[in-house]
VMD Tcl script that draws the C-alpha trace (Angstrom):
set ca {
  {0.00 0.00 0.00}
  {2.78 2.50 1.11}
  {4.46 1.39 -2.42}
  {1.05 2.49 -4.34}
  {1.00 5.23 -2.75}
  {4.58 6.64 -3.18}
  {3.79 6.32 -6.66}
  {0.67 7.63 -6.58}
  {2.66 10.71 -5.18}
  {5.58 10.83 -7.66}
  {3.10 10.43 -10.44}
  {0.81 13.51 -9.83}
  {4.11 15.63 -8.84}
  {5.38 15.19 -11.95}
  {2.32 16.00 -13.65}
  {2.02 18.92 -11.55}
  {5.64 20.04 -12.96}
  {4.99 18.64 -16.15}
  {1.15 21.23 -16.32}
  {3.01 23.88 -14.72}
  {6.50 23.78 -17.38}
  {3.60 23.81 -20.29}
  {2.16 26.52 -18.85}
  {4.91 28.85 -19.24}
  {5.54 30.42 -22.56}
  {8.50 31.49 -24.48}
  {9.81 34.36 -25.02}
  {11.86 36.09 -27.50}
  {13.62 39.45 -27.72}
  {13.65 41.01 -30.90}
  {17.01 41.84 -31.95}
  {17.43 44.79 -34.75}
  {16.11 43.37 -38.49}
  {13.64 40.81 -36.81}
  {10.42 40.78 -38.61}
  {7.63 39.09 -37.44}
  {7.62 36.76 -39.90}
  {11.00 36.05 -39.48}
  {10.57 35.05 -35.56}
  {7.21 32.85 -36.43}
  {8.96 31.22 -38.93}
  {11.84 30.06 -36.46}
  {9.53 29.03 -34.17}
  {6.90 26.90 -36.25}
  {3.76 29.34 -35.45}
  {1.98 31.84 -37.95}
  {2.11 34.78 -37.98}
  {-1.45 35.52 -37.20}
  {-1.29 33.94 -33.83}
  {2.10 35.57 -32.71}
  {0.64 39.57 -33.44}
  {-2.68 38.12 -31.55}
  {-0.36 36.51 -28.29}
  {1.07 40.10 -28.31}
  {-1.94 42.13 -29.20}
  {-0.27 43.93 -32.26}
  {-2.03 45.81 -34.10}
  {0.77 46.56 -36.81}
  {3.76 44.78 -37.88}
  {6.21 46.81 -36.19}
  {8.57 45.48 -34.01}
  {11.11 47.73 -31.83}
  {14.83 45.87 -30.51}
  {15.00 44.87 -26.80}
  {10.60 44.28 -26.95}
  {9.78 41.13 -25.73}
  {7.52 38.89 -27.59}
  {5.75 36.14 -26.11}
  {5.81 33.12 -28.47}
  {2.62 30.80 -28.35}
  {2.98 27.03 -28.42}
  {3.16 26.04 -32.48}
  {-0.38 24.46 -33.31}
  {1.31 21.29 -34.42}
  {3.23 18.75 -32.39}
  {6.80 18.17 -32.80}
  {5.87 14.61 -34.26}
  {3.17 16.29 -36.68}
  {6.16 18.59 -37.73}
  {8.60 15.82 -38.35}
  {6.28 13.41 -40.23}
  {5.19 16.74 -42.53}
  {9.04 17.23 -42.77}
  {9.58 13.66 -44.03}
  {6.92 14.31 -46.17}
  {8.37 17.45 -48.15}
  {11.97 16.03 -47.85}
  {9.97 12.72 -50.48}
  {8.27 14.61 -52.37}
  {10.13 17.67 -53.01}
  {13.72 16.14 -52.89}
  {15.85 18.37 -55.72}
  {12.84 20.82 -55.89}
  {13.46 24.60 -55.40}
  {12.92 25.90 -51.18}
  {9.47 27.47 -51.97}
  {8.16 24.47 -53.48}
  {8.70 22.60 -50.35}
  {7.29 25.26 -48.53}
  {4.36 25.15 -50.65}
  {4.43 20.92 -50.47}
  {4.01 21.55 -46.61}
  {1.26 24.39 -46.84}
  {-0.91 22.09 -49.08}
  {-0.73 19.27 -46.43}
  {-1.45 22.17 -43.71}
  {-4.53 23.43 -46.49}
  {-6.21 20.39 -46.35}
  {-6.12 19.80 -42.40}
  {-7.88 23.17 -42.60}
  {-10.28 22.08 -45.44}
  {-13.84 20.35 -44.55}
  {-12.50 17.99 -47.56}
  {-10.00 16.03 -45.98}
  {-8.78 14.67 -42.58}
  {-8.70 17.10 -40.10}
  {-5.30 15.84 -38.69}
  {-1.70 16.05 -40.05}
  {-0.99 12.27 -40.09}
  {-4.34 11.47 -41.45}
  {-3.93 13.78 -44.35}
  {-0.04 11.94 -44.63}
  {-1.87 8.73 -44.35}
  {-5.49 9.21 -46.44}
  {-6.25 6.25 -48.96}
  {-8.78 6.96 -51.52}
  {-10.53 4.29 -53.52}
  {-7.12 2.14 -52.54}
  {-4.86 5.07 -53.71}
  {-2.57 6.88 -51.37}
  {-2.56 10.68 -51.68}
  {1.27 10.77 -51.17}
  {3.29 8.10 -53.24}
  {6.19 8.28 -50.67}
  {3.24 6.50 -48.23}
  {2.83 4.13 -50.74}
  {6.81 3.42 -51.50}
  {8.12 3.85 -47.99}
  {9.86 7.56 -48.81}
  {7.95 8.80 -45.59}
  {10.32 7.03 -43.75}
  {13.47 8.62 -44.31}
  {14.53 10.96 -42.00}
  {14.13 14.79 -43.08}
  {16.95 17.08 -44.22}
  {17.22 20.43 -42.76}
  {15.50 22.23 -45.54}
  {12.90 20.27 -45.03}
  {12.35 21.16 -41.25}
  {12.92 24.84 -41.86}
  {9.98 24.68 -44.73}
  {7.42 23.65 -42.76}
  {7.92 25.86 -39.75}
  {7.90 28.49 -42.46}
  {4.66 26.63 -43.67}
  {3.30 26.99 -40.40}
  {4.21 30.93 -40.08}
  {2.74 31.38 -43.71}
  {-0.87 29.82 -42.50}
  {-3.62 31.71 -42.70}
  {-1.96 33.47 -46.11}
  {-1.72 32.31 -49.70}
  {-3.79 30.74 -52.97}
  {-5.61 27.97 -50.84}
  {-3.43 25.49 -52.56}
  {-4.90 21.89 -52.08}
  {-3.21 19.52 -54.82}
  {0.70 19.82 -56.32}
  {1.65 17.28 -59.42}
  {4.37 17.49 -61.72}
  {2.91 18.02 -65.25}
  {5.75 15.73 -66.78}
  {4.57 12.85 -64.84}
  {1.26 12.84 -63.94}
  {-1.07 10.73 -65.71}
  {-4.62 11.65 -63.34}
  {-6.61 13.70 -66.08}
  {-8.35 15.00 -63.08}
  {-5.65 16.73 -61.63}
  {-5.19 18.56 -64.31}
  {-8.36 20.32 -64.52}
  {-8.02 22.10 -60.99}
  {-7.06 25.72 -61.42}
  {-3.36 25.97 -60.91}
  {-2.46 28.61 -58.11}
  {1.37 28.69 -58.74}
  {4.34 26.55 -60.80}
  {7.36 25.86 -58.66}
  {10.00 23.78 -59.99}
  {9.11 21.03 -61.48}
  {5.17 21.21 -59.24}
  {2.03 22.60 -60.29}
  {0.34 23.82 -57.22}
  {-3.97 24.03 -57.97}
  {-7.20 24.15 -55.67}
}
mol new
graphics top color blue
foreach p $ca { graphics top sphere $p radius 0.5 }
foreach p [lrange $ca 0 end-1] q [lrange $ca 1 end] { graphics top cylinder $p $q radius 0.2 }
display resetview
């Protein structure tokens, strides 16, 4: 009993200091050429929510102000699988297409069209089709490249913004006819971006 008990102890302690660490948010003083895209971009958030957390009403940002950063909407897991993803799919593609790979993945969590989850977008099978062919070929399993990371925490600063982008292909290879009659938003590289 005395043994349950001790552990009963040690368990809600350290969820008590586990709550209470969460609770605290970070901070981050702006140093002279920070923007504040620049500072959501480093830390995975948008942009939107880090003027809100600071109730900013303009884009202006003064060295030595302290900015309180709010936790990033998506889990460090969620941000490493959607890293994996854009390091398959966008491998030898120019830096703003695998921003843009990432921001359609973070367009349909956000669209009443597909899963409302990161991983279940990764994941969604369609009439025995995976949306993502690195699913389908194991790709999604190799570990991210640094480009990769950076692009989707930029991905996550640039939500919120943009063409609505919900579909990339590359014109040279794609044989869906379908795909091809969405309404392209923006070529990068070798990728059509549409909606």
């Amino acid at each position: 009993m005395k043994k349950r008990l001790a552990a009963l102890t040690a368990l809600v302690s350290l969820s008590l200091f586990t709550m209470n660490g969460a609770a605290e948010a970070a901070t981050h003083t702006v140093k002279t050429g920070d923007t504040y895209w620049g500072i959501a971009s480093k830390y995975g958030v948008p942009v939107l929510n880090l003027k809100k957390a600071n109730n900013a009403t303009s884009y202006l940002l003064y060295p030595g102000q302290q900015l309180t950063i709010p936790a990033s909407p998506v889990s460090a897991a969620d941000q490493d699988l959607l890293a994996r993803l854009v390091h398959a799919e966008a491998k030898g593609e120019p830096y703003a297409g695998k921003v843009a790979v990432a921001t359609v993945v973070l367009n349909r969590v956000a669209s009443p069209d597909f899963p409302n989850t990161i991983r279940s977008v990764v994941y969604q099978k369609s009439n025995g089709y995976y949306a993502f062919t690195p699913v389908k070929n194991g790709a999604i399993n190799t570990p991210a490249d640094a480009d990769s990371k950076k692009a989707v925490k930029e991905a996550l600063a640039f939500k919120g913004n943009g063409k609505g982008s919900l579909f990339f292909f590359n014109p040279k290879t794609a044989v869906s006819k379908w795909v091809f009659s969405r309404e392209v938003t923006v070529t990068i590289g070798n990728h059509r971006f549409a909606k």
